[in-house]
C-alpha positions in Angstrom: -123.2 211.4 -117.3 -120.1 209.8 -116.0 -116.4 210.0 -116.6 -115.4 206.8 -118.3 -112.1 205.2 -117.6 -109.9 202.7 -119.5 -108.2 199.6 -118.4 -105.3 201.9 -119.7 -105.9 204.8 -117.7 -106.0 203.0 -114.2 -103.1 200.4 -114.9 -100.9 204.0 -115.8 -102.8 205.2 -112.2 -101.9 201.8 -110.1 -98.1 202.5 -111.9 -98.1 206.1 -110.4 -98.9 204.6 -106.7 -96.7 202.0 -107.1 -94.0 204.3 -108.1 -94.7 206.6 -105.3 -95.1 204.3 -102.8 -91.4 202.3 -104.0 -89.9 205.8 -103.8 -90.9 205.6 -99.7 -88.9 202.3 -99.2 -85.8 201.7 -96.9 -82.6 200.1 -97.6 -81.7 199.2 -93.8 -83.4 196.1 -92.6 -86.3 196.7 -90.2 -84.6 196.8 -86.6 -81.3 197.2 -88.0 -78.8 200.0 -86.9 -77.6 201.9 -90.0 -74.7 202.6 -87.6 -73.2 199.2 -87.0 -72.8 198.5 -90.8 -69.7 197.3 -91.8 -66.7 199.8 -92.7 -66.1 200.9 -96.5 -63.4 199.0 -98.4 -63.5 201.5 -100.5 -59.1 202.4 -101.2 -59.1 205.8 -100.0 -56.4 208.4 -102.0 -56.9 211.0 -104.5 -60.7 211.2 -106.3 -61.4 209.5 -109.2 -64.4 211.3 -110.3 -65.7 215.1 -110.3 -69.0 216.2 -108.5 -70.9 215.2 -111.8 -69.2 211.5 -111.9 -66.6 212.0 -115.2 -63.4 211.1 -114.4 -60.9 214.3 -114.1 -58.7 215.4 -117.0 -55.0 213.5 -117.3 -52.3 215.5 -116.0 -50.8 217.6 -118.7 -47.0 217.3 -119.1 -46.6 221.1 -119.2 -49.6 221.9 -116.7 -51.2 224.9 -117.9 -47.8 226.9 -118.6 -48.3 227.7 -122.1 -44.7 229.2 -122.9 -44.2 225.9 -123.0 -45.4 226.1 -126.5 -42.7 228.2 -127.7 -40.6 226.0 -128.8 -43.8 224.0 -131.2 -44.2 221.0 -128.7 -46.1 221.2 -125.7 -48.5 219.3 -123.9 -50.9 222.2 -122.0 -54.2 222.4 -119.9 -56.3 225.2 -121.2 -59.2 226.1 -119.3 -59.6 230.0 -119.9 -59.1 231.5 -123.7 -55.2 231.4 -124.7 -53.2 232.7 -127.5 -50.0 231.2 -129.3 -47.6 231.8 -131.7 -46.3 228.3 -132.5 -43.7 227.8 -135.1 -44.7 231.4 -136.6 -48.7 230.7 -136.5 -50.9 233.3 -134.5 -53.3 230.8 -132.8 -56.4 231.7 -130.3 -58.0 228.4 -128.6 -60.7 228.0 -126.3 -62.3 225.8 -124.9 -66.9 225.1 -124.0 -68.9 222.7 -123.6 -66.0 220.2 -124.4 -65.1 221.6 -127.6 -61.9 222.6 -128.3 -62.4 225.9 -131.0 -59.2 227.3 -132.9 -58.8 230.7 -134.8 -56.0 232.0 -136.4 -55.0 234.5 -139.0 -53.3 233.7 -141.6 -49.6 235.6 -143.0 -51.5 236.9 -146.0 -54.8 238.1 -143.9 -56.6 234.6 -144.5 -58.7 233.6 -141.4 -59.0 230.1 -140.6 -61.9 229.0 -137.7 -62.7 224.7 -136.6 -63.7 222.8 -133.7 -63.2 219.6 -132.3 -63.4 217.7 -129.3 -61.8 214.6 -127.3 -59.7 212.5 -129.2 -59.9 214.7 -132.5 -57.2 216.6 -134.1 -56.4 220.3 -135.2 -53.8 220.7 -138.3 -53.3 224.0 -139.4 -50.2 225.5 -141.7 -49.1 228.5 -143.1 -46.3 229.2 -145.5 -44.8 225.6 -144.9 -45.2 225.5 -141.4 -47.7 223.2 -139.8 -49.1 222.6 -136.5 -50.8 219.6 -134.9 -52.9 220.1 -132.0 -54.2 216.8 -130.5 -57.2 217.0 -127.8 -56.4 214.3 -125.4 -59.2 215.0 -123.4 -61.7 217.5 -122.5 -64.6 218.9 -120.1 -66.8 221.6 -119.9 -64.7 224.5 -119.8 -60.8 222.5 -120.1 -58.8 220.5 -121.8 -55.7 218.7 -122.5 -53.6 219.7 -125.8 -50.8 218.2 -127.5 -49.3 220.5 -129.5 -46.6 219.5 -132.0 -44.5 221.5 -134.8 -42.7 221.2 -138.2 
């Protein structure tokens, strides 16, 4: 009694060795000195990228000084939980996995809880007061707000 094979189950084999053996390869020439390559043209200056490859967060206006908030306009980088009064609204924000999440209570006791990310948009009001809190950009664990009043 032998084991029977299909054409299937050797091509997916020869596909395994070939992938193996393709993982073995060299980029330098044979003979070649990896040394006397030509120099990188890459423009050297500030990094463009993080260690995963996404580009960093914009530079927020206010940094990450949230008293800048006080007066209902800021634009703030939030990477740890923060909490705001702005224009007379208790608000708690934080920030995981790229999403933004906002609580806040309410004059009357009313509890209000939503979530967005990059490029959405947060409007909350209380007894004719409104906020607007714009997420330019996020990552992970920060991001960039802009926060407006009436």
């Amino acid at each position: 009694m032998g084991i029977k094979v299909s054409a299937l189950s050797r091509f997916m084999l020869f596909l395994g060795f070939i992938t193996l053996v393709g993982g073995c390869a060299s980029t330098t020439p044979t003979g070649a000195n990896p040394s006397l390559a030509p120099p990188s043209t890459a423009a050297s200056g500030p990094p463009t990228a993080d260690a995963a490859g996404e580009a960093p967060l914009p530079a927020a206006a206010d940094g990450a000084n949230i008293d800048a908030c006080r007066t209902g306009n800021c634009q703030i980088l939030i990477s740890t939980p923060v909490s705001l009064i702005i224009n007379g609204i208790s608000v708690s924000l934080a920030v995981r996995h790229g999403v933004v999440t906002l609580n806040s209570t309410g004059p009357s006791g009313g509890r209000t809880q939503t979530s967005t990310s990059s490029g959405g948009t947060i409007t909350l009001g209380h007894s004719g007061k409104k906020i607007t809190i714009r997420i330019i950009d996020s990552k992970a664990d920060s991001a960039v707000l802009d926060i407006s009043s009436s």
